[in-house]
C-alpha positions in Angstrom: 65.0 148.3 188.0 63.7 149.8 184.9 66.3 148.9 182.4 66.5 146.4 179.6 70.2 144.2 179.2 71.4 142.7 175.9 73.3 140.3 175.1 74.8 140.4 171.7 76.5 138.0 170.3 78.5 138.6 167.1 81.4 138.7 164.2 83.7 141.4 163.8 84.4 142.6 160.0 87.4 144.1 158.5 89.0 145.5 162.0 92.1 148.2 161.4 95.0 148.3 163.6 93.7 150.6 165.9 90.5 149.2 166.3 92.3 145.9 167.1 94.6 147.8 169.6 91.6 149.3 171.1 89.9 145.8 172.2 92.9 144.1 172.8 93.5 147.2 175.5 90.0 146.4 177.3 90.0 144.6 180.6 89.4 140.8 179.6 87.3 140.4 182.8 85.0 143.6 182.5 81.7 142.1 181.8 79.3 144.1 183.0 76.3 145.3 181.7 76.7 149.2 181.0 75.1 152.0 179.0 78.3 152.3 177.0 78.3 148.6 176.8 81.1 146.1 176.7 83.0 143.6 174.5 84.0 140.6 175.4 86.2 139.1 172.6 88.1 135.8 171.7 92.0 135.9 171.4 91.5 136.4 167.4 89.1 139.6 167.5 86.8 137.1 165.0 83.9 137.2 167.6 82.8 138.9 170.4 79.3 139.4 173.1 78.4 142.7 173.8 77.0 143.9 176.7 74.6 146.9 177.1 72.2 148.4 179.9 69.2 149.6 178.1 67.1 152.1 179.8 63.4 150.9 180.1 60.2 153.5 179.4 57.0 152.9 180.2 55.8 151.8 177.0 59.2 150.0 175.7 59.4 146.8 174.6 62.1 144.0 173.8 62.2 145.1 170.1 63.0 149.1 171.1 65.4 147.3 173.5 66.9 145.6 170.5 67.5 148.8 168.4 68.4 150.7 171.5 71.7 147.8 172.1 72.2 147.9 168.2 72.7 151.7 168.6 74.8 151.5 171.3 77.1 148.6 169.1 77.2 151.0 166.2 78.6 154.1 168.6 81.6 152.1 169.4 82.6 152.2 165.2 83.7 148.7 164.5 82.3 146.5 161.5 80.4 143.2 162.7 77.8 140.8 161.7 75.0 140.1 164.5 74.9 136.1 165.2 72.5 135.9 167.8 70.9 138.8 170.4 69.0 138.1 174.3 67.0 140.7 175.9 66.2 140.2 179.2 63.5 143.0 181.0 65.2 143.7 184.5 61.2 144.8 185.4 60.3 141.2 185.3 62.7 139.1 187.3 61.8 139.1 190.8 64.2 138.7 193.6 63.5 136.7 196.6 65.1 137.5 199.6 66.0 135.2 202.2 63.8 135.4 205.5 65.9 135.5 208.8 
């Protein structure tokens, strides 16, 4: 799999009432990793993880990765503060698979 996914952990701003009704309106248990990326939130809309598949090039790396999930953040419109972000490089786990 040549994709990136990022984890993004964070603090919303200033959110208006349609931003608010917006993540309140998400499913609570979609938590997947997508190219649109996904919000997980706490009941107060202070904090939140965000979720994005990152696609991979030859030549990528964790920081273009990085930008890449921060783009992807910024195209959903709300104010936030970055706390923490994880990249993980799908091209470097390897999966065992069981013998039979």
């Amino acid at each position: 799999m040549n994709v990136f996914r990022v984890s993004i952990r964070g603090r919303f701003g200033d959110l208006d009432d349609e931003a608010r009704a917006a993540l309140r309106g998400g499913d609570p248990f979609a938590t997947a990793f997508t190219g649109r990326g996904t919000f997980t939130c706490d009941g107060s809309l202070s904090v939140f993880t965000f979720r994005v598949e990152v696609p991979a090039g030859p030549d990528d790396d964790e920081d273009d990765a990085g930008l890449a999930a921060l783009a992807a953040l910024d195209a959903h419109g709300h104010p936030y503060d970055v706390l923490k972000t994880a990249v993980t490089d799908m091209r470097d786990i390897k999966i065992r698979r069981k013998r039979r």
